[in-house]
C-alpha positions as semicolon CSV with decimal commas, in nm:
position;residue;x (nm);y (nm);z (nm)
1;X;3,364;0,510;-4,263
2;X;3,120;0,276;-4,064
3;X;3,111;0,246;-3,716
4;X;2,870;-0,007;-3,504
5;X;2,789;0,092;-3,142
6;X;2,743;-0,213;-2,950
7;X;2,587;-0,150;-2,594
8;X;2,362;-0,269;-2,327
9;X;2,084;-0,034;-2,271
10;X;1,834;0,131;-2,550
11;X;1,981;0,498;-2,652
12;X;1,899;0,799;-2,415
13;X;1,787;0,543;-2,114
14;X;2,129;0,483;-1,903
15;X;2,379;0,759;-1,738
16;X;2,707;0,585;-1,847
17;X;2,569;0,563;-2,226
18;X;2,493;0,891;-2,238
19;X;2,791;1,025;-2,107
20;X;3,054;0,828;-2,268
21;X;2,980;0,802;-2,588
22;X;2,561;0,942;-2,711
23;X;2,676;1,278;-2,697
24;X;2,964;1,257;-2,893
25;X;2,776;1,042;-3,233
26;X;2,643;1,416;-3,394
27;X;3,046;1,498;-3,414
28;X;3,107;1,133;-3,585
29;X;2,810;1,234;-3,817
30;X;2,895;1,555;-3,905
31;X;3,207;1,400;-4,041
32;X;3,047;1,203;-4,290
33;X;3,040;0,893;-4,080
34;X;2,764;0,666;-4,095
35;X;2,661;0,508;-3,701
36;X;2,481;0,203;-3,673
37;X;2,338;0,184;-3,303
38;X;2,295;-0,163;-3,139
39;X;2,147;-0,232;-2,749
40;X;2,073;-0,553;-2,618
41;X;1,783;-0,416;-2,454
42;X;1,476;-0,304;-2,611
43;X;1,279;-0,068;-2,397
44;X;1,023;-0,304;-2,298
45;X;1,305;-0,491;-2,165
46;X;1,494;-0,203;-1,966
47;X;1,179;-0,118;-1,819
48;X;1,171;-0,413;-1,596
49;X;1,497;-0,535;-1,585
50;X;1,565;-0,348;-1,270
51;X;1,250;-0,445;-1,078
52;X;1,199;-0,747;-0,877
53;X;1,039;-1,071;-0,982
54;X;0,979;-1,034;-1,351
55;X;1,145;-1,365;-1,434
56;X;1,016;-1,524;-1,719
57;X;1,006;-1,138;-1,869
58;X;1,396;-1,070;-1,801
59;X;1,467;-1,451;-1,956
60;X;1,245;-1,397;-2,276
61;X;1,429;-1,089;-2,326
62;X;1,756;-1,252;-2,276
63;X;1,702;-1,469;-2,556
64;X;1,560;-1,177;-2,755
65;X;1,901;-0,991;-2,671
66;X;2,110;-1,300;-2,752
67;X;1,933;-1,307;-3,121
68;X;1,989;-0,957;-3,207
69;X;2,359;-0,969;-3,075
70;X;2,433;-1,244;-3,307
71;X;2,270;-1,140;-3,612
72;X;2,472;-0,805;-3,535
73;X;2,820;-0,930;-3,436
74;X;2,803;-1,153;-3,729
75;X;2,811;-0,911;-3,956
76;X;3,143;-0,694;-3,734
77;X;3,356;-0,659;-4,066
78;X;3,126;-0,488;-4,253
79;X;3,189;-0,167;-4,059
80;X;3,554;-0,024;-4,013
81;X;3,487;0,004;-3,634
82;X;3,321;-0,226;-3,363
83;X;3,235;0,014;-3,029
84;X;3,178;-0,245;-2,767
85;X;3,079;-0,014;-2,440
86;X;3,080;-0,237;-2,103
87;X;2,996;-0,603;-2,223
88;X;2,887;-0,803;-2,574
89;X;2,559;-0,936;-2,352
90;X;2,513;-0,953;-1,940
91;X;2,614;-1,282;-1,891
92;X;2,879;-1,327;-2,138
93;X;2,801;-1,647;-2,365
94;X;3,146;-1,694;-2,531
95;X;2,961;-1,786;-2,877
96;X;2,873;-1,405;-2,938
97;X;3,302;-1,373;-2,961
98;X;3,381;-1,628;-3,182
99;X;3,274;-1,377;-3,477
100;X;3,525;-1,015;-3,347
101;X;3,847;-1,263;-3,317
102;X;3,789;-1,346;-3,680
103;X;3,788;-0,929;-3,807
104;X;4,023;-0,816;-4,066
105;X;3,837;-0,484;-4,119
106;X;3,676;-0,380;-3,836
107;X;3,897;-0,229;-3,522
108;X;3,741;-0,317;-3,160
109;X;3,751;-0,037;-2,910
110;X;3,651;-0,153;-2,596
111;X;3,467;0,130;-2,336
112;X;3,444;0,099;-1,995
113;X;3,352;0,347;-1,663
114;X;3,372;0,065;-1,438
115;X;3,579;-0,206;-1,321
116;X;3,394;-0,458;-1,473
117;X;3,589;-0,739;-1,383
118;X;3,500;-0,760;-1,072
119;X;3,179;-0,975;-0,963
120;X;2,920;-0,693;-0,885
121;X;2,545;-0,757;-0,954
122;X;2,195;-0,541;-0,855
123;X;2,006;-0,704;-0,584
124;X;1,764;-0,738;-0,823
125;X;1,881;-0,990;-1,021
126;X;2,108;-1,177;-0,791
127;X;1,984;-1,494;-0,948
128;X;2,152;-1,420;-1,236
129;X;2,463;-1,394;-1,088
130;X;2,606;-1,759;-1,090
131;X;2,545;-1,745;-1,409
132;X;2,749;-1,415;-1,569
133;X;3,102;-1,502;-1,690
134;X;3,305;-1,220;-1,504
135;X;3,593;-1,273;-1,736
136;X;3,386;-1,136;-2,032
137;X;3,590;-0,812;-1,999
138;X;3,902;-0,983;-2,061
139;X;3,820;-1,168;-2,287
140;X;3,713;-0,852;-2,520
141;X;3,971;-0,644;-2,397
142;X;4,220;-0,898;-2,574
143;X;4,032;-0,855;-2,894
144;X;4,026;-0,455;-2,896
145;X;4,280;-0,259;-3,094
146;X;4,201;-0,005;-2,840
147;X;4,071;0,064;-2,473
148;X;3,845;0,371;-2,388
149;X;3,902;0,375;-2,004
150;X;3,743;0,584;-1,807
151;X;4,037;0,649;-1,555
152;X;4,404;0,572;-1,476
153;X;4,279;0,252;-1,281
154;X;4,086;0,166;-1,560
155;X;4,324;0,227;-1,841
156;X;4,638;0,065;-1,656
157;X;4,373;-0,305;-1,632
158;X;4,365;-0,251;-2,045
159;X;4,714;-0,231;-2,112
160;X;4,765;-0,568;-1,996
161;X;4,549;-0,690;-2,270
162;X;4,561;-0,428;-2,558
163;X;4,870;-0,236;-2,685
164;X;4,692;0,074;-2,665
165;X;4,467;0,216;-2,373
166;X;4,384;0,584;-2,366
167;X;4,194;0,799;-2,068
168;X;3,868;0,927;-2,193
169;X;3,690;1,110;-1,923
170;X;3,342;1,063;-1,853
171;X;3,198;1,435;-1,944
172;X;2,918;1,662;-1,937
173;X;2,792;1,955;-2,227
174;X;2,845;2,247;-2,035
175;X;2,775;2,472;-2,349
176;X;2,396;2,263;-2,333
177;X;2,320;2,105;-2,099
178;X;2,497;2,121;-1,757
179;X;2,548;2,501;-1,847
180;X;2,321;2,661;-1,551
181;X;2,517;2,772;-1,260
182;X;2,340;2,722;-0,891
183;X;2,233;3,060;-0,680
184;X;2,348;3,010;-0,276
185;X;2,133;3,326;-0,172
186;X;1,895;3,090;-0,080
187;X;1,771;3,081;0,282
188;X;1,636;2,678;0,287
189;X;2,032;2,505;0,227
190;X;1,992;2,160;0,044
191;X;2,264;1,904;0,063
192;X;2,182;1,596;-0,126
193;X;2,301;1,260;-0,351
194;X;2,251;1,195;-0,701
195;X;2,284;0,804;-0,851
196;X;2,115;0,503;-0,915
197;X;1,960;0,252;-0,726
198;X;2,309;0,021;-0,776
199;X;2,490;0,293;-0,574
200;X;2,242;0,380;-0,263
201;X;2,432;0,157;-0,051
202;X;2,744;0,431;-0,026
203;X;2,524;0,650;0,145
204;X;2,448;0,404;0,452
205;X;2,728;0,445;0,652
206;X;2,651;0,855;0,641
207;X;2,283;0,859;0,751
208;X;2,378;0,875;1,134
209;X;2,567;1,245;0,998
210;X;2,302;1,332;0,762
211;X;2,039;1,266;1,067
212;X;2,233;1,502;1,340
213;X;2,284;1,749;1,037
214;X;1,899;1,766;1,003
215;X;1,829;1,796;1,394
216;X;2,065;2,064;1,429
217;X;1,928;2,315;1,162
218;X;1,565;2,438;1,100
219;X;1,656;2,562;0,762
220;X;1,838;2,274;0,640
221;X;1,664;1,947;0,352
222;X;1,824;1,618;0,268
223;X;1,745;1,553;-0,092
224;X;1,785;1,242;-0,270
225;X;1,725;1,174;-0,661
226;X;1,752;0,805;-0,776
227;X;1,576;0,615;-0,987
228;X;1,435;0,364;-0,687
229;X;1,332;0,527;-0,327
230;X;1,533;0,479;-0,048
231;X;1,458;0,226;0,168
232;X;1,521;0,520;0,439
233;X;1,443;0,853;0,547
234;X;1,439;1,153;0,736
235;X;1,162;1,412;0,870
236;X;1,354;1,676;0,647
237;X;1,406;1,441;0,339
238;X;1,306;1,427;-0,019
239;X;1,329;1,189;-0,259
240;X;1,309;1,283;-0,621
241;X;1,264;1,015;-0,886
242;X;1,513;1,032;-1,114
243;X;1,413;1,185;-1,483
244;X;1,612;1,266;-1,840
245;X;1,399;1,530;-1,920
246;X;1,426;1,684;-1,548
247;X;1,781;1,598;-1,498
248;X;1,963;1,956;-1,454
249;X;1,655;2,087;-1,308
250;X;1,638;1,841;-1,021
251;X;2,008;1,867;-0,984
252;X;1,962;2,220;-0,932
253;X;1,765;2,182;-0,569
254;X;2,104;2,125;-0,432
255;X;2,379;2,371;-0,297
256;X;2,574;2,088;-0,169
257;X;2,641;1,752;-0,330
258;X;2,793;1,421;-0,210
259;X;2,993;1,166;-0,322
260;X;3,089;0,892;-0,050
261;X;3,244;0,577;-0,183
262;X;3,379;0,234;0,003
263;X;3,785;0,194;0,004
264;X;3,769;-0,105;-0,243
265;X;3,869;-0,215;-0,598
266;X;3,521;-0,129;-0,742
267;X;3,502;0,163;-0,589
268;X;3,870;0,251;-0,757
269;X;3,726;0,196;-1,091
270;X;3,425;0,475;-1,061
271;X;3,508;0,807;-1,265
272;X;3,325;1,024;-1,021
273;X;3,085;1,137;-1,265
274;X;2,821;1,220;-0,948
275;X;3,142;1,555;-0,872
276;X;3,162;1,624;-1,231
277;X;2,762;1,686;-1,223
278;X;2,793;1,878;-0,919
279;X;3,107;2,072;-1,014
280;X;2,952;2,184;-1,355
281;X;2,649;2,358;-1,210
282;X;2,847;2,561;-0,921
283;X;2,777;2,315;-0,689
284;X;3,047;2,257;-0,452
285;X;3,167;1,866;-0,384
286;X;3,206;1,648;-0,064
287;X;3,354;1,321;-0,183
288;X;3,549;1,030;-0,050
289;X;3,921;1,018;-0,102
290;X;3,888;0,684;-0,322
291;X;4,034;0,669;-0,686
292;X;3,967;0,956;-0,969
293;X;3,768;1,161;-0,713
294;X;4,093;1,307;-0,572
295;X;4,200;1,428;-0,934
296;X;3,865;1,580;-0,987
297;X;3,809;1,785;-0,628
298;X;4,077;2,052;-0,505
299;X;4,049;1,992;-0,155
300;X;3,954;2,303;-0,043
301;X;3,939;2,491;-0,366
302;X;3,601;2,398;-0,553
303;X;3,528;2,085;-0,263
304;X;3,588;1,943;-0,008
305;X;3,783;1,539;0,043
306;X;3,599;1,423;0,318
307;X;3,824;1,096;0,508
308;X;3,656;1,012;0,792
309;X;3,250;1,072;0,914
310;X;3,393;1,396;1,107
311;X;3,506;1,557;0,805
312;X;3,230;1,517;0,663
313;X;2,980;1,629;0,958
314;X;3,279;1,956;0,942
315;X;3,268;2,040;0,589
316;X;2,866;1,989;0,550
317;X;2,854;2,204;0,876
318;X;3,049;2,446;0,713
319;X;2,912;2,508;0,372
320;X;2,554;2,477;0,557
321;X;2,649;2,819;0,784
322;X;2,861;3,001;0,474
323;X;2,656;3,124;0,177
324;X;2,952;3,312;0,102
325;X;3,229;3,004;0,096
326;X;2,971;2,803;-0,107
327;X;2,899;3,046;-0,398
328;X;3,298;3,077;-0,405
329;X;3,400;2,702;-0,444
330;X;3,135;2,647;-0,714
331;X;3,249;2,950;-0,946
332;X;3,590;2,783;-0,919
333;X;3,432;2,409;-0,925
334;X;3,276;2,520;-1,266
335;X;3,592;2,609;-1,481
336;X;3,786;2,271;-1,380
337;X;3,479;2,054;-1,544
338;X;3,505;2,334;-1,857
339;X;3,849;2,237;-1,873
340;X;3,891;1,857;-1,815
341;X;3,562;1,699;-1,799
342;X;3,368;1,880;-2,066
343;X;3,239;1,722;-2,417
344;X;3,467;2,002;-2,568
345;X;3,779;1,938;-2,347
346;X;3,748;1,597;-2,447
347;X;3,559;1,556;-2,822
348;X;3,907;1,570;-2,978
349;X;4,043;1,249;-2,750
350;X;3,759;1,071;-2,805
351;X;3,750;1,115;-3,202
352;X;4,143;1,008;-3,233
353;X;3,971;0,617;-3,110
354;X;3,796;0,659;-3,474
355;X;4,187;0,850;-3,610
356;X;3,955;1,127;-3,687
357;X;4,207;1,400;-3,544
């Protein structure tokens, strides 16, 4: 068997690649399975995409991307499946599909974490924007034998193009890599945010909590790792820059983590990946009520479901002043990731796309 990866970002560099589908190649290999891996980005690419300015860099690697993805795509049914994860290219020149509506080998599954369908672009490269062809997810949705959706939300958008959509969880390793479990004997509590630059914006409307939640204890940090600093801050505040190699490490300054999200369709369409993180390393949860983050928090169990700004000023309040009631909602926080959001809950799923089960 042959399978081509077609993705966006170089291997190892983005979150959602990582988490959907990197980990799980090794199992495809063992199996005898021979993986051909194809970004759109080259590093030298990714490493500015994401910064301001940089134009005539991000276009020259545009057309670099464009080259690649046709001399790639071309060549579909040589390989018995075609693993398109988010998008063909980031605008979505229709020329790059003429080639997958033409297979008679090669199955398309078609991955996605977000809902992609919706206009949603990084301040950074708003210019872009009028250009991108938002119906690009569609449009390869209709060619895919199969949809890899992230989420009910997600999964129930692919059934109105492909006869066959199935849930595969964004997941973690606990046996190797989320497998260290967070100590709350600490005296300093940290509550903090994990995410990237794209998703700062969900933690504006909580600063004026986070700020009185500061002034009222002495033994209390605000800790933030991203990728980008924060455009604000806090006496009491630290910003970590966001690092692979780092990744559980930094994750474990925190005894409390939080997930706010706006009440809207994009919103509905994240797989709260930010709890799963969290959850895995006996972190306890505070997370909006907003699509697949009510499935993964027990309200009161291993979290907290925060619906208003004085739930959570409450439940941060709470956990802050109770060693005790934080060490107990992360031991149970940890065995619902082991059990539904893991790599080896899920490896099983996510090898019948390939009818390797």
């Amino acid at each position: 068997m042959k399978v081509l990866f077609v993705h966006p970002y170089p291997t190892g560099a983005a979150p959602s690649q990582r988490f959907r589908f990197e980990q799980y190649i090794p199992f495809l290999i063992e199996r005898g399975v021979e993986v051909h891996i194809a970004p759109f980005w080259d590093q030298e690419s990714w490493n500015v995409l994401y910064s301001k300015g940089y134009i005539f860099n991000k276009a020259w690697a545009l057309f670099k991307g464009w080259y690649k993805r046709w001399n790639i795509i071309k060549k579909a049914d040589e390989y018995d499946y075609v693993f398109i994860h988010r998008e063909l290219d980031p605008i979505g020149i229709s020329f790059l599909r003429k080639p997958l509506k033409n297979l008679t080998k090669a199955k398309v599954i078609f991955d996605l974490d977000d809902a992609i369908w919706i206009p949603n672009s990084s301040s950074s490269n708003k210019m872009f924007e009028r250009f991108k062809n938002w119906i690009q997810a569609s449009q390869l949705a209709s060619l895919a034998y199969c949809i890899s959706g992230g989420n009910n939300y997600l999964c129930e958008w692919g059934q109105k193009y492909s006869p066959q959509s199935k849930r595969i969880p964004t997941t973690v390793d606990t046996l190797y890599g989320h497998n260290k479990i967070q100590s709350h004997k600490n005296s300093k509590v940290v509550f903090g945010w994990t995410g990237t630059h794209s998703t700062l914006k969900y933690l504006n409307p909580m600063l004026p909590t986070i700020e009185r939640i500061l002034n009222k204890y002495d033994n209390v940090e605000f800790c933030v790792i991203c990728d980008s600093q924060p455009e604000f801050s806090f006496p009491k505040m630290k910003w970590i820059p966001w690092n692979k190699e780092r990744e559980i490490e930094d994750l474990l300054n925190l005894h409390i983590g939080l997930m706010p999200l706006e009440e809207d369709l994009w919103a509905k369409g994240k797989c709260g990946f930010k709890a799963i993180q969290y959850m895995a390393l006996g972190i306890p949860a505070l997370v909006s009520p907003v699509g697949v983050n009510v499935e993964i928090v027990d309200d009161q169990v291993n979290g907290f479901i925060c619906k208003n700004e004085e739930d959570w000023e409450k439940y941060l309040q709470l956990l802050i002043e109770n060693p005790t009631l934080r060490e107990e909602l992360g031991a149970k926080a940890r065995p619902k990731i082991e059990q539904n959001y893991s790599v080896e809950s899920v490896k099983s799923d996510w090898l019948s796309l390939f009818q390797l089960t």
